[in-house]
N, C-alpha and C positions, 0 to 999 in steps of 0.2 A: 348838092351834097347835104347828108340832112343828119339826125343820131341815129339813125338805121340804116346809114349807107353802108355797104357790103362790098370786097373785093372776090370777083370769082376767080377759084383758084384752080390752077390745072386741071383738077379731077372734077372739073367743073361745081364742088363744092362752093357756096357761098361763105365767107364771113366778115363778121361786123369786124370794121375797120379803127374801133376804139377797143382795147381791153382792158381789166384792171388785172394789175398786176400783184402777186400776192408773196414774193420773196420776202423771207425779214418779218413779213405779219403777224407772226407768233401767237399767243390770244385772242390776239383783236382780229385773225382771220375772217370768223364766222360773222362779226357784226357788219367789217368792212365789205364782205362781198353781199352783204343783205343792204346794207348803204349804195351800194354800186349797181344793185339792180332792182332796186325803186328808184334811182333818177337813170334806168333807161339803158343800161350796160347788160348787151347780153352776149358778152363777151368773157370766160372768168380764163386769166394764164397763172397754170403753177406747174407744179414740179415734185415728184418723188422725193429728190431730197430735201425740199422745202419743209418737209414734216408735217404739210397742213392741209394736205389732199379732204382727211377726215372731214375736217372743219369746213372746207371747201361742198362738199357733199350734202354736209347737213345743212347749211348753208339756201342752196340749190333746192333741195328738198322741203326747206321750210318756209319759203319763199313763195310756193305754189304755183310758178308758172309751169308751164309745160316743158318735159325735157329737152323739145325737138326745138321751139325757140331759144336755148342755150347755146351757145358756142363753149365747149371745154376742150382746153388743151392742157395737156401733162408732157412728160420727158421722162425719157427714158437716161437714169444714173450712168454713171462712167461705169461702177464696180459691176453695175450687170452687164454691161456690153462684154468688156475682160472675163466676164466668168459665163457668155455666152447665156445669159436669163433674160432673153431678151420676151418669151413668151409669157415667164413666171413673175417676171418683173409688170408688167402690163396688166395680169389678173389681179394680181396685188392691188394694184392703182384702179382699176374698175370697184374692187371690193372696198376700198378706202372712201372713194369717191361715190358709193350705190348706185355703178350706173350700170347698163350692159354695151355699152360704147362710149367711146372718145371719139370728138368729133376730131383733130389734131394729137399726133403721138409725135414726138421729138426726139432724133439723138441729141443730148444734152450740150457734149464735147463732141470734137474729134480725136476719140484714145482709141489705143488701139484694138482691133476688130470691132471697129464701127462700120465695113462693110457688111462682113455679117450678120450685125446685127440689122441691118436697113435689107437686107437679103429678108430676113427673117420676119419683119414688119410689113412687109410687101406679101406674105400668104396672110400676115393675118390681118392686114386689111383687104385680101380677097375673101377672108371668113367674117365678116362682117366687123371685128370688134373694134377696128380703127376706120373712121368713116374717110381720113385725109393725114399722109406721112409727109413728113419733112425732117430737118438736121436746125440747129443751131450752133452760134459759137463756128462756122466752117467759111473759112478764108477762100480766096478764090483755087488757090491749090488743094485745097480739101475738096471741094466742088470735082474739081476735073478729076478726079481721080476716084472719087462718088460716080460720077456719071459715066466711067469708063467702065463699072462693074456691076451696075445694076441695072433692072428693066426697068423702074418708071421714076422719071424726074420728080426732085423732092419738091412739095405742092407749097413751101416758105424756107427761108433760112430766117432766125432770128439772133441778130448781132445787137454788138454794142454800136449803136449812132445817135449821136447828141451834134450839138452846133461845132464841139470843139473835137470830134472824133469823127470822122467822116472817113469812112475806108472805100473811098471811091474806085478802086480799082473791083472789089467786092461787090459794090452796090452798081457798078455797070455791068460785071457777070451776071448777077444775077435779074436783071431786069430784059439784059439781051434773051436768057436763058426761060423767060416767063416762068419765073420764081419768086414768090412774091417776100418780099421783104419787109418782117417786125424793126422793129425798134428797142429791145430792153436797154434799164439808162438814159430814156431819152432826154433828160434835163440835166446829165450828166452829175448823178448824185448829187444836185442841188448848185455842182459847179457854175452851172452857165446861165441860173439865174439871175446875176448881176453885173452882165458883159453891156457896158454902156448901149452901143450899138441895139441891145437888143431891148433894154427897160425903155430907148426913144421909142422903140414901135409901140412896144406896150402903151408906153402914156396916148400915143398918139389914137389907136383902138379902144379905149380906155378897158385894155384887160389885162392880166399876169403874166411875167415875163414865161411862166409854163406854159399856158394859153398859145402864145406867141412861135414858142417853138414847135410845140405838138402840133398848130396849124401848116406850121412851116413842114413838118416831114408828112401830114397828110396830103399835101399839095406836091409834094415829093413822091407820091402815090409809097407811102411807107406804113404801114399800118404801125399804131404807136398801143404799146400799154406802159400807162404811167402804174408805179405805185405809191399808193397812201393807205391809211387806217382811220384817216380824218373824214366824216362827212362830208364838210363844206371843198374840202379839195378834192373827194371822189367827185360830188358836183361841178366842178370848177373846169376840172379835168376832161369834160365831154362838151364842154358846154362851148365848143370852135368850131360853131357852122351857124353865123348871123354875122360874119364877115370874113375876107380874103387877103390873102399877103399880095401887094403889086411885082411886079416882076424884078422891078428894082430893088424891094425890101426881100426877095428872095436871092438874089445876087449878094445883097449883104449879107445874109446869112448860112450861105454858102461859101463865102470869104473867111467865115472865123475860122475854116478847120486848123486845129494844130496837130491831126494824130496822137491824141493826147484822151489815154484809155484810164478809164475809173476801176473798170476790171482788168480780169487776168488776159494775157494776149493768148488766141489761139493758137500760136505758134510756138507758145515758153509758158506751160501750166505744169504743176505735178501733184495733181491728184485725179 
């Protein structure tokens, strides 16, 4: 496992198994993801309603690597799924972003007529503009009920999983299902950086309790995007493949869960 190690995803798509994550970025978007891909992230996760797709683009663009070395993923907003723009909403995001594809498109929620809209994602990543679809935020009853109405199994879910949020009933669907599974929150808003249990491993590797976890869900085969704005922790953040959690230091940290969410539950949102 190395900074360019890739998970391949159903549609036989490859992607890099680190992202940076760009929610909340606000200004410091454009510098963050230009920080994030000089030490080696080419990976970039945002969102429609993040408001900083733009930034994200010029970003990408200013940067001078090649588009096709990128990994971008975007989501698809709750209010276009409801209002069925699930194609207008997607040109929007290519135009924001200057690209002519998205390598990953996401329903954001599960609101309602998210079948449709995943109906709808499904021709248009047969028309090239979505290279790889998937869902976020979809519990395991979201799933089943996803895959009872569509033709092609979604290629990630991306949930909330941190040390103390472990929705294992979720995260065994979807791996039985070869669905490959993000991580947003992975440090649980900064929660789980100071769980005894977990600053022993750090001292012991001598790296950050962040470090410690993110290696912990890579070895969990979970593809993680942390986010920051800070240089030295965009660096810090990729920098977990010059050592390995043992099996027993992965037992302990699969012990913390408390089902204990930072975010909103998929199952009780209302927006």
């Amino acid at each position: 496992m190395n900074i360019n190690t890739k998970v391949k995803l159903c549609c036989c798509q490859k992607m890099p198994i680190v992202a940076l994550g760009v929610w909340q970025s606000g200004k410091d978007t454009k510098q963050a993801v230009l920080d994030a891909l000089k030490a080696g992230y080419r990976h970039i996760d945002t969102a429609a309603c993040y408001g900083n797709e733009e930034a994200v683009g010029m970003a990408i663009k200013e940067s001078g690597i090649p588009r096709e070395e990128i990994f971008i993923t975007t989501k698809l907003w709750n209010d276009d799924i409801r209002k069925h723009r699930t194609k207008e909403a997607l040109q929007e995001s290519l135009r924001r972003l200057q690209v002519d594809y998205v390598d990953l498109y996401l329903i954001h929620w599960p609101v309602e007529g998210y079948i449709d809209a995943y109906l709808e994602m499904e021709k248009l990543k047969e028309a090239g503009l979505i290279k790889s679809i998937g869902v976020s935020n979809f519990r395991k009853s979201h799933l089943q009920n996803l895959l009872a109405n569509v033709h092609k199994i979604p290629s990630v879910n991306q949930i909330e999983i941190n040390p103390q949020m472990q929705d294992e009933e979720t995260i065994e669907f979807c791996q039985e299902n070869k669905i490959v599974l993000e991580a947003w929150s992975p440090l649980g808003s900064g929660a789980c950086l100071h769980i005894p249990a977990i600053e022993m491993i750090a001292k012991k590797y001598h790296k950050s309790s962040a470090q410690i976890i993110l290696r912990w869900l890579l070895q969990r085969h979970i593809v993680v995007l942390p986010k920051s704005i800070h240089k030295d922790r965009i660096e810090e953040n990729i920098d977990l493949f010059d050592f390995e959690l043992t099996d027993e230091e992965m037992s302990l940290m699969n012990a913390l869960n408390q089902n204990k969410r930072t975010g909103p539950d998929p199952d009780d949102f209302d927006f």
